[in-house]
C-alpha positions as semicolon CSV with decimal commas, in nm:
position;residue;x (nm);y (nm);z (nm)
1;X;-1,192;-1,608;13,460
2;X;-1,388;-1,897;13,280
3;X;-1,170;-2,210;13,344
4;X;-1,289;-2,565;13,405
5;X;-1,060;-2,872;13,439
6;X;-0,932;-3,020;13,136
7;X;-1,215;-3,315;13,125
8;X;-1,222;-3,589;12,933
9;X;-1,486;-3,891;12,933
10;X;-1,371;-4,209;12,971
11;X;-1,560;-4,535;12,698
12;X;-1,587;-4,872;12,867
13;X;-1,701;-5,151;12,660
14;X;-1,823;-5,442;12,820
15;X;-1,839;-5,810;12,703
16;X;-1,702;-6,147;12,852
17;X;-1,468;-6,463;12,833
18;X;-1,746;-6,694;12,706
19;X;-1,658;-6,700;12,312
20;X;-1,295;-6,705;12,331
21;X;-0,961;-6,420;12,302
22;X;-1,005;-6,354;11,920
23;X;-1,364;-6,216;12,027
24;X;-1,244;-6,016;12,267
25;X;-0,956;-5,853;12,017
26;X;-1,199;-5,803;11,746
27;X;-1,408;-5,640;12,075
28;X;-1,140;-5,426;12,218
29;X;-1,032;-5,333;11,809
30;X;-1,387;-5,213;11,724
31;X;-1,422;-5,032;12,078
32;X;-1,052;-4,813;12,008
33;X;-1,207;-4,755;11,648
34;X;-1,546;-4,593;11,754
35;X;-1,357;-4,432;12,017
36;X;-1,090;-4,307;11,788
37;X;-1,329;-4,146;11,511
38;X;-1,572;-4,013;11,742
39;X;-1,272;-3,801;11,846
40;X;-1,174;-3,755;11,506
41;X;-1,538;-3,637;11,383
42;X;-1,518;-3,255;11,526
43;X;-1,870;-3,304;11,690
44;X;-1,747;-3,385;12,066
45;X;-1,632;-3,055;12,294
46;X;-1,412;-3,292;12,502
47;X;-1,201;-3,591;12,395
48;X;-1,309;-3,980;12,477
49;X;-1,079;-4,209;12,621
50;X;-1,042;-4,561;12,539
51;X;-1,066;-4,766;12,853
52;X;-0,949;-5,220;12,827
53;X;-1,252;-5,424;12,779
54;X;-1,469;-5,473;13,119
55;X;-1,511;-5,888;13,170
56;X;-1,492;-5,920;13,564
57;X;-1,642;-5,759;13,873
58;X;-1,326;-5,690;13,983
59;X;-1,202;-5,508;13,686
60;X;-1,554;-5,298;13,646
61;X;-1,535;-5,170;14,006
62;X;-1,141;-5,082;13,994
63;X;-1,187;-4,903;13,680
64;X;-1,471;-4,706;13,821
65;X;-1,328;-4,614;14,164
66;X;-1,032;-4,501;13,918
67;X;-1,265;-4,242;13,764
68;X;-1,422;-4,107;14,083
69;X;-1,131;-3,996;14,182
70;X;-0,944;-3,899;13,802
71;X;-1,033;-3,520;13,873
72;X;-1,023;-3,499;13,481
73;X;-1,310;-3,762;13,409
74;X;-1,634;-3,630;13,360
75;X;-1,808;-3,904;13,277
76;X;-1,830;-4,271;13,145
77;X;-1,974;-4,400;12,847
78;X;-2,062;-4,739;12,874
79;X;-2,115;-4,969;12,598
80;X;-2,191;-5,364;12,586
81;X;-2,019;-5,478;12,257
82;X;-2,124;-5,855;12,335
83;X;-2,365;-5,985;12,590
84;X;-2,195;-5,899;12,960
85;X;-2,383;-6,060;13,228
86;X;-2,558;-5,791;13,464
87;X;-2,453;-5,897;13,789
88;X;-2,068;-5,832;13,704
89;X;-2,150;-5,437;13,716
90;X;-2,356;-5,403;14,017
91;X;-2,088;-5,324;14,254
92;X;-1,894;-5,173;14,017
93;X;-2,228;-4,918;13,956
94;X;-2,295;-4,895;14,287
95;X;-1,975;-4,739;14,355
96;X;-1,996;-4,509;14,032
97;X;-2,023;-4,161;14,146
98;X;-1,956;-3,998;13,762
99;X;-2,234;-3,924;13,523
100;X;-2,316;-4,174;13,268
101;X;-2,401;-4,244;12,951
102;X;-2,519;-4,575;12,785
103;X;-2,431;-4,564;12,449
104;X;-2,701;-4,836;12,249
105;X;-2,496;-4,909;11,929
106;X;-2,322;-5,193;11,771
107;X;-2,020;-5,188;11,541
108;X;-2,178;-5,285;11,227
109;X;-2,400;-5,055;11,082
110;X;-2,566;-5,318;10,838
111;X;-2,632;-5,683;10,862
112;X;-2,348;-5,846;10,651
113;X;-2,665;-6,056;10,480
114;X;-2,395;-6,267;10,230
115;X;-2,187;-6,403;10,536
116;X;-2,343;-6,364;10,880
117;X;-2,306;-6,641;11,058
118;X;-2,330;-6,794;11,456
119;X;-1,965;-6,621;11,523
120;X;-2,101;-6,258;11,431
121;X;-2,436;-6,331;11,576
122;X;-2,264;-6,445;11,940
123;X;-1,982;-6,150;11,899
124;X;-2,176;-5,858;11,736
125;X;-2,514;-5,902;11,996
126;X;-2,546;-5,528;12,204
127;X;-2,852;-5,552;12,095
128;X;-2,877;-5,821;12,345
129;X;-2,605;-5,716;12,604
130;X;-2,701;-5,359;12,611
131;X;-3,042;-5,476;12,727
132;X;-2,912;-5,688;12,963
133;X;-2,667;-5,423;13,115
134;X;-2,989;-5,138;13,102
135;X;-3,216;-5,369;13,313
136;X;-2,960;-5,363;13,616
137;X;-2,878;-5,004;13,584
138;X;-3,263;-4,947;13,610
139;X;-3,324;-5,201;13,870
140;X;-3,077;-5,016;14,075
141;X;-3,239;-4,665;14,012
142;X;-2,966;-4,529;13,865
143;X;-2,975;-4,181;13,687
144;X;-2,841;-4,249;13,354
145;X;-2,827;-4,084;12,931
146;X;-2,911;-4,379;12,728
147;X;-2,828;-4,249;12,317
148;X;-2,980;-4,513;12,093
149;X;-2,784;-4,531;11,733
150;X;-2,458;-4,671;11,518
151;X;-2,182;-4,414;11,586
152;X;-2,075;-4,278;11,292
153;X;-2,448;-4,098;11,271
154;X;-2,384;-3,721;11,325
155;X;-2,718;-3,702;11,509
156;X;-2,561;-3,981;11,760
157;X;-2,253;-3,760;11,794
158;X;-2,445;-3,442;11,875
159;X;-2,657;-3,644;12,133
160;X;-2,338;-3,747;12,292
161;X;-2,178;-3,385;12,266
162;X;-2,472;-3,236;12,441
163;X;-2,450;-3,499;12,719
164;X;-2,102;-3,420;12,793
165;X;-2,162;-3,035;12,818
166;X;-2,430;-3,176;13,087
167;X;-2,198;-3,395;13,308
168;X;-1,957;-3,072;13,277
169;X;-2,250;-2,907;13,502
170;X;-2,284;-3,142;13,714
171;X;-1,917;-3,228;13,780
172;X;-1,840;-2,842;13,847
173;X;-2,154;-2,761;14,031
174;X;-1,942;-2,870;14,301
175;X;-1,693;-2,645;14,250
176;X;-1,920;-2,330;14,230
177;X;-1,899;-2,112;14,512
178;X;-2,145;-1,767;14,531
179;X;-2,053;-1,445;14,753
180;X;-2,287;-1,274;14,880
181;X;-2,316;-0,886;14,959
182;X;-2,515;-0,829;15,221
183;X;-2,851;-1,012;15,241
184;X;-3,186;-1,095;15,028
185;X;-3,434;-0,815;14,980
186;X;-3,631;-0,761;15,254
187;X;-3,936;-0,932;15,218
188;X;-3,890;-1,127;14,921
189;X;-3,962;-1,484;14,921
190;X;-3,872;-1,688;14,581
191;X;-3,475;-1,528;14,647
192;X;-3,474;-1,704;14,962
193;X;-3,388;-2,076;14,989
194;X;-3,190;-2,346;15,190
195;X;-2,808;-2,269;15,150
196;X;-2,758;-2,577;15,331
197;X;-2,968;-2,829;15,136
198;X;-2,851;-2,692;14,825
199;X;-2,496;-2,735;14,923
200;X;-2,612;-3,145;15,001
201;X;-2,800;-3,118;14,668
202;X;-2,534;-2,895;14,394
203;X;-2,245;-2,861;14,602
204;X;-2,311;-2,530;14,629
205;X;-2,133;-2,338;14,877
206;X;-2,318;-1,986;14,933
207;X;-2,107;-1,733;15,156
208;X;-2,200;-1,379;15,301
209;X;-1,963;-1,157;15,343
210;X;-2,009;-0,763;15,515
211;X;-2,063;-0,507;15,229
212;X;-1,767;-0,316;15,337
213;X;-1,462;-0,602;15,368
214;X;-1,547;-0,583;14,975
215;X;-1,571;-0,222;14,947
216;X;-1,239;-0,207;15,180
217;X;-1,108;-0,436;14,844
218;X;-1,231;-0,186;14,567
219;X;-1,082;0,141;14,779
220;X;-0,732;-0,012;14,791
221;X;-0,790;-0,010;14,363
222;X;-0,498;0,244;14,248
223;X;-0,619;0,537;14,036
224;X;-0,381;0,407;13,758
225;X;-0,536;0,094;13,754
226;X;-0,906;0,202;13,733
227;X;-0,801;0,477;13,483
228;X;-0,595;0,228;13,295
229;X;-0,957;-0,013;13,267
230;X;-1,199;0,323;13,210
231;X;-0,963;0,373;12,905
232;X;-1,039;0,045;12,768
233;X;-1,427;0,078;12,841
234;X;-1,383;0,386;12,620
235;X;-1,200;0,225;12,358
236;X;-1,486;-0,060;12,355
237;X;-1,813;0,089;12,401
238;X;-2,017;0,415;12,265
239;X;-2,022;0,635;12,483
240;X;-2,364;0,831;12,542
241;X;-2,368;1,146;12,729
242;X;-2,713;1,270;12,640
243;X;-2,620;1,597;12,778
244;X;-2,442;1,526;13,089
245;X;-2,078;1,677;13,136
246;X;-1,820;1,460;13,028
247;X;-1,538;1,504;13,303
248;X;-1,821;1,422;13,538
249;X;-1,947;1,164;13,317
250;X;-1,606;0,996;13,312
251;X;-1,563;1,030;13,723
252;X;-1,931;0,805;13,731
253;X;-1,779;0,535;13,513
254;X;-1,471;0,507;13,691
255;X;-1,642;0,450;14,001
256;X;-1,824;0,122;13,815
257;X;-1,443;0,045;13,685
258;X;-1,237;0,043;14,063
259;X;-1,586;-0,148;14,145
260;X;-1,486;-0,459;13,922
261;X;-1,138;-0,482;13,964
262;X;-1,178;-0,454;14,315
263;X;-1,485;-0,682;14,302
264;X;-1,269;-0,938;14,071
265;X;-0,976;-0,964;14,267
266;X;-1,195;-0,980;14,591
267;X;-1,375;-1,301;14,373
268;X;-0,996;-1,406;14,301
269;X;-0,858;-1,391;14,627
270;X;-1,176;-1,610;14,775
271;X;-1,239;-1,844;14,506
272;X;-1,533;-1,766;14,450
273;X;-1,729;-1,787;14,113
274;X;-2,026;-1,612;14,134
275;X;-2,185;-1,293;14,334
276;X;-2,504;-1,127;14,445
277;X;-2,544;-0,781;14,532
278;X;-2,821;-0,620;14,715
279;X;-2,910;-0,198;14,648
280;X;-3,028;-0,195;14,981
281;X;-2,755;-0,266;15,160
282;X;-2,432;-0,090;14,956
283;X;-2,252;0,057;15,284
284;X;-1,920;0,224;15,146
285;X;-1,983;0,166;14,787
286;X;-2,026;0,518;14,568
287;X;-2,262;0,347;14,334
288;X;-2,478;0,029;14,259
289;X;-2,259;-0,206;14,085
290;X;-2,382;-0,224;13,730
291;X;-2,137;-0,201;13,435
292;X;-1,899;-0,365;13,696
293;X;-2,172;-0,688;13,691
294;X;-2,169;-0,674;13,374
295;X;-1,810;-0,661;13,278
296;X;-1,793;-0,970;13,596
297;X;-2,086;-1,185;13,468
298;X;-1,930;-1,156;13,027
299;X;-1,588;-1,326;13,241
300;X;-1,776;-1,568;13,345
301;X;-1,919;-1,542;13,674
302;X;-2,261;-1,573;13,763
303;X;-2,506;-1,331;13,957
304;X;-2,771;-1,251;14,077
305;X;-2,972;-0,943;14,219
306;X;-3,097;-0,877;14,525
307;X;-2,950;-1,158;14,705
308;X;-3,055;-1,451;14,452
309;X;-2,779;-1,665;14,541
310;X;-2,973;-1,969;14,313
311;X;-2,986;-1,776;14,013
312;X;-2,611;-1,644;14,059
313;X;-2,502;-2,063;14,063
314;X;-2,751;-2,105;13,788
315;X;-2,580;-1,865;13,569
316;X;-2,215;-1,942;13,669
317;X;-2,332;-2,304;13,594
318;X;-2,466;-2,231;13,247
319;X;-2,162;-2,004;13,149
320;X;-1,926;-2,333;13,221
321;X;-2,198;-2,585;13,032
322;X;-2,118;-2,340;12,744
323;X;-1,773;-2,252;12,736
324;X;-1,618;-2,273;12,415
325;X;-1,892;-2,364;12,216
326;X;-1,864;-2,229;11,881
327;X;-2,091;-1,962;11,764
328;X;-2,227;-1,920;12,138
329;X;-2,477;-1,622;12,122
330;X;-2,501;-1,584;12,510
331;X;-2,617;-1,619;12,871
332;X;-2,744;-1,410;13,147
333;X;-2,951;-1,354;13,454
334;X;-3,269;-1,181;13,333
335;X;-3,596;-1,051;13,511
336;X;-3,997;-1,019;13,411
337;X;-4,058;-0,673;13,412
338;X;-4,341;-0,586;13,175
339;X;-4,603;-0,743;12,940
340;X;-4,678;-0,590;12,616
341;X;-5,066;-0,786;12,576
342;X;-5,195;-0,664;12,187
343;X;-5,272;-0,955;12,002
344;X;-5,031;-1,065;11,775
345;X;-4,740;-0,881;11,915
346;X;-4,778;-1,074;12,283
347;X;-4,435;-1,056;12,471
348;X;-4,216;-0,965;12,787
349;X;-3,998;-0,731;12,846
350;X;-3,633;-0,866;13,015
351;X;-3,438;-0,630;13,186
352;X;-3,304;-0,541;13,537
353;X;-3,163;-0,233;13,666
354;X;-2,808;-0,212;13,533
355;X;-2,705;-0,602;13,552
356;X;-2,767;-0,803;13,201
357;X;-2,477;-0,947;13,041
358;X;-2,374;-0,787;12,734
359;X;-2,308;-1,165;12,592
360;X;-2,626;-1,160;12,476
361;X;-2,632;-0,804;12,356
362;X;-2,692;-0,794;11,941
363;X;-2,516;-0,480;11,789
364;X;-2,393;-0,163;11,943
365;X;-2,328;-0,156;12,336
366;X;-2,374;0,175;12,518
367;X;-2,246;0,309;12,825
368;X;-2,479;0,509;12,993
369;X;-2,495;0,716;13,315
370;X;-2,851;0,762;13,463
371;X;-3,030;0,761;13,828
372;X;-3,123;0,537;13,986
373;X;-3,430;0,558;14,265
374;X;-3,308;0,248;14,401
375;X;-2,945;0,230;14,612
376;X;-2,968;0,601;14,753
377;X;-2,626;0,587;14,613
378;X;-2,497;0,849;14,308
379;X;-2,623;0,788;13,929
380;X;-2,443;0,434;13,848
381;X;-2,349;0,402;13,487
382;X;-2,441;0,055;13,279
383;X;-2,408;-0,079;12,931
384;X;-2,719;-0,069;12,731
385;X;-2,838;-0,253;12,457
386;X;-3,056;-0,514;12,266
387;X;-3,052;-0,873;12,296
388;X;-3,013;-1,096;12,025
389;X;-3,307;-1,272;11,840
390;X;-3,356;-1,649;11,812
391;X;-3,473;-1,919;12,064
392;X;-3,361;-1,969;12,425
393;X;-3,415;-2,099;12,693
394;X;-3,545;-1,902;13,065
395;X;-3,475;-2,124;13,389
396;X;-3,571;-2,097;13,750
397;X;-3,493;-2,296;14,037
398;X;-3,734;-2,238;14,319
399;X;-3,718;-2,415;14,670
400;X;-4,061;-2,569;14,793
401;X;-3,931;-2,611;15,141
402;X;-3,909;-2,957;15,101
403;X;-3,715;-2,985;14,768
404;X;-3,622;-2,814;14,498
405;X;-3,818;-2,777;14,139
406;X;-3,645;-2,669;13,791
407;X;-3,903;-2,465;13,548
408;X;-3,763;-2,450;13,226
409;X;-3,990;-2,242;12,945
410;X;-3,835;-2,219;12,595
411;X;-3,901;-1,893;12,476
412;X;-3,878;-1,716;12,135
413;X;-3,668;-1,382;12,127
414;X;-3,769;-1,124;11,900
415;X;-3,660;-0,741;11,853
416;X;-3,924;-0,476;12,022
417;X;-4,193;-0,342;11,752
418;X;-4,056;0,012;11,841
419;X;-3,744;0,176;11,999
420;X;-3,729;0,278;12,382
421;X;-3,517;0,577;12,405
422;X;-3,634;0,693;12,768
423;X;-3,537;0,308;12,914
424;X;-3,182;0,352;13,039
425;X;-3,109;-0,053;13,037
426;X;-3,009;-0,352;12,866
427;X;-3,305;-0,528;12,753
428;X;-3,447;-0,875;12,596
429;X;-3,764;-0,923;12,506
430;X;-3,970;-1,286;12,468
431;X;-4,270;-1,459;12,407
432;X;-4,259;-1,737;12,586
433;X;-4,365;-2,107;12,417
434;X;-4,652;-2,236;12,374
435;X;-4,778;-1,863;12,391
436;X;-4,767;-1,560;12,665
437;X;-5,117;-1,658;12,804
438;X;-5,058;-2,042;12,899
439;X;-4,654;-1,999;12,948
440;X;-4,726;-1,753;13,209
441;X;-5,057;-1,963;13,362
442;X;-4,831;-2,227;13,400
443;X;-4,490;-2,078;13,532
444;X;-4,681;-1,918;13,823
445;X;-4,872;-2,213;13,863
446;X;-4,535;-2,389;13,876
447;X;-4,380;-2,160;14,147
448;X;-4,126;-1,966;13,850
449;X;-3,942;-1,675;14,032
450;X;-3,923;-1,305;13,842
451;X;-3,575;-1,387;13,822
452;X;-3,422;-1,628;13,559
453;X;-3,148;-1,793;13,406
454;X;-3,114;-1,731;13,068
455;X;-2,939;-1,878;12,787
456;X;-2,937;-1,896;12,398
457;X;-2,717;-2,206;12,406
458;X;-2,846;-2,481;12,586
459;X;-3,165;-2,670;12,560
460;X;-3,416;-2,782;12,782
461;X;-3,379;-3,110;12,720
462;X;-3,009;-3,038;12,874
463;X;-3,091;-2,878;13,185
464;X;-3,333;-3,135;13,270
465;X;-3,112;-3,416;13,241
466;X;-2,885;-3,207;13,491
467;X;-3,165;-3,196;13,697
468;X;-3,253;-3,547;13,633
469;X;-2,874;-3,626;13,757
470;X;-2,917;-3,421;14,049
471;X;-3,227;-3,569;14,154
472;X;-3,465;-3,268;14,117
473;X;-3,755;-3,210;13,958
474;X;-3,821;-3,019;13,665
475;X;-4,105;-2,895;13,480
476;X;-4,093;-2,819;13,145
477;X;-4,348;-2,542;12,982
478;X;-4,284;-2,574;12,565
479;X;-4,521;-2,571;12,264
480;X;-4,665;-2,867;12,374
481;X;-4,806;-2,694;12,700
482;X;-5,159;-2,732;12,767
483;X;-5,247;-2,625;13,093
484;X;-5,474;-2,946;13,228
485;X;-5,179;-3,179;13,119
486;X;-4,940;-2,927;13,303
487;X;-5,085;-2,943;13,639
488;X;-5,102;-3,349;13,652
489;X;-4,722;-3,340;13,593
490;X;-4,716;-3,078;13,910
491;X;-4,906;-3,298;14,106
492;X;-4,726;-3,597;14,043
493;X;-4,411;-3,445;14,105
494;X;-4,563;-3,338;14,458
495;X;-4,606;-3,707;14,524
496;X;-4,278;-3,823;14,324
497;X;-3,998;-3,569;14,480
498;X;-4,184;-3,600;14,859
């Protein structure tokens, strides 16, 4: 299910008619160069395209109205080989509705000491044109990734790389669309939110549709097609019966299996790309969809419980940021549960009912069958296991009621001290930087929901240049957190974001 557009970026390099046509070769020659080896260096997840030289208003602005609407450009890159007056862009910028990237480098990466001379100074000068071109793009307020460097550096290359998985999420957060079964949980306030302004803000569109039109979906599943699935969940996963009779055990899971492919081609059908469920309100359905979610959210969709239609887009939208990255190790919708507080082993528990993503599971993955108090439906079956160890990153996007805020805590992911046999879920478990005590002062003082976006494979410096692009705030709680420090940045984002 996981498919994005096949995006490319396109480079511009900008310079001007004042020191004659060879310039300008030896400008548009260097520009298909960089453009060519940056390809050619295995770094970039999506391929750069050379764009002519930029020397006239008219030209900037044409080429840019030609990416808005190329539905494969994700982005420009924007480079000023020589010095290009300012003014030249403005309309051309104002117009610009692609992320962007201004890429601070130069062609050379030493000074040729033996033969420099006036005609390399005048042709080889972004260190003057790129400052020229920044000044307008800041004058005009314009949300932009400036990557200072020569090219050929790997550590430029990765800079750029990570910038174009960002643009990805903000060109398809338009194209995310979340389903929702039935309604928040009752009650609950940080799952709640303006579908509206977030569909102004993301592009978001967030849809409610009757429990049983989608339960209508998964009854019309033929028996050969859920047994034909169940087969493969047995062929995939251990299977742990801890006593309970396995004919019966087998009916319980193929409830969960007619649940996704009924579910999926539901999603399908509506184009949608991510789903929350509520256990209060399950009408028709047999069973809380759990190893279903699961099995939906490892294809790629988001979710989110009880309603959480932000956290459902947030995970959809991470899932595309990191599709096809190499040695991914996972993402997921998570939930605080529990603190374990004795010193030196300070953590939190991650885990929901039935729905974590086995992407980020580490070793064995279990299917279990277990009640549930929650539902008032029959005992739903789920995959259990660990999550992997290493750093991450935990997200939450909370609306203020004037705006919306991004909290992004890194967090360090470690294996519990001891098994937990009688826990009948997938589980994580985190200490969050720069330690439990001031990461958790400062994510409630921040507004963080109990839900969260999770991910392994992004950083934070990532999602808040998407938020920075999407003109939200966002907080960032690290292991430079102290807590005085933390609540200026609050209150100047209260006066900031007003």
């Amino acid at each position: 299910m996981l498919t994005t557009r096949h995006y490319k970026f396109w480079f511009c390099t900008g310079s001007q008619d004042l020191y004659g046509d060879e310039c300008l070769r030896n400008v548009a020659e260097h520009s298909k160069e960089i453009v060519a080896k940056l390809n050619a260096s295995g770094k970039l997840p999506f391929e750069i395209v050379w764009k002519p030289t930029l020397i006239t208003n008219e030209l900037i602005r044409k080429t840019f109205n030609e990416a808005n609407i190329d539905e494969e450009c994700a982005g420009v890159i924007v480079w000023c080989h020589t010095f290009s007056p300012a003014k030249s862009w403005i309309l051309g910028l104002k117009e610009l509705r692609k992320p962007l990237l201004h890429l601070h480098t130069q062609y050379n990466e030493e000074i040729p000491y033996d033969t420099i001379d006036m005609d390399f100074m005048n042709e080889n000068q972004a260190a003057h044109g790129d400052r020229e071109w920044g000044h307008i793009v800041s004058r005009m307020g314009i949300e932009r990734k400036v990557v200072a460097g020569h090219w050929s550096d790997p550590v430029v290359q990765e800079k750029i790389a990570s910038w174009q998985r960002v643009a990805i999420g903000v060109v398809e957060s338009s194209h995310i669309r979340v389903m929702r079964v039935a309604d928040n949980m009752r009650n609950v306030a940080v799952t709640e939110g303006d579908k509206v302004e977030a569909q102004i803000k993301f592009g978001w569109e967030v849809d409610t549709y009757p429990v049983n039109e989608i339960a209508d979906c998964v009854d019309s599943v033929s028996q050969s097609d859920t047994n034909a699935l169940v087969d493969e969940y047995y062929d995939k996963y251990d299977i742990l019966l801890e006593g309970r009779d396995p004919e019966e055990f087998k009916r319980h899971v193929a409830v969960q299996a007619q649940i996704e492919i009924g579910f999926e081609r539901f999603l399908e059908e509506k184009n949608y790309q991510a789903i929350v469920t509520h256990f209060g309100d399950l009408g028709s359905l047999k069973q809380l969809p759990g190893l279903a979610i699961q099995r939906l959210e490892q294809k790629g969709y988001g979710f989110g419980a009880e309603g959480d239609w932000k956290v459902a887009a947030m995970v959809r939208l991470m899932k595309v940021m990191t599709a096809g990255m190499e040695n991914a190790k996972g993402t997921s919708m998570l939930e605080d549960y529990t603190y374990n507080l004795v010193k030196g082993k300070e953590g939190i528990l991650q885990a929901h009912m039935l729905e974590i993503c086995p992407s980020i599971a580490d070793g064995p993955i279990s299917i279990k069958c277990q009640p549930l108090s929650m539902g008032d439906r029959e005992d739903p079956t789920r995959l259990v296991f660990t999550s992997k160890e290493g750093h991450g990153i935990a997200t939450s996007l909370i609306d203020l009621g004037n705006r919306f805020r991004l909290i992004i805590n890194d967090v360090d992911c470690k294996k519990c001290e001891k098994p937990m046999p009688k826990l009948p879920v997938a589980t994580n478990f985190w200490t969050p930087q720069p330690d439990l005590y001031t990461g958790a002062e400062a994510w409630i003082l921040a507004g963080g929901a109990h839900h969260t976006a999770f991910t392994y494979d992004l950083t934070a410096e990532q999602m808040g240049d998407w938020a920075a692009m999407m003109g939200i705030e966002a907080v960032f709680i690290d292991k430079d957190t102290k807590i005085r420090d933390f609540k200026k940045d609050l209150m100047l984002g209260e006066i900031f974001y007003k």
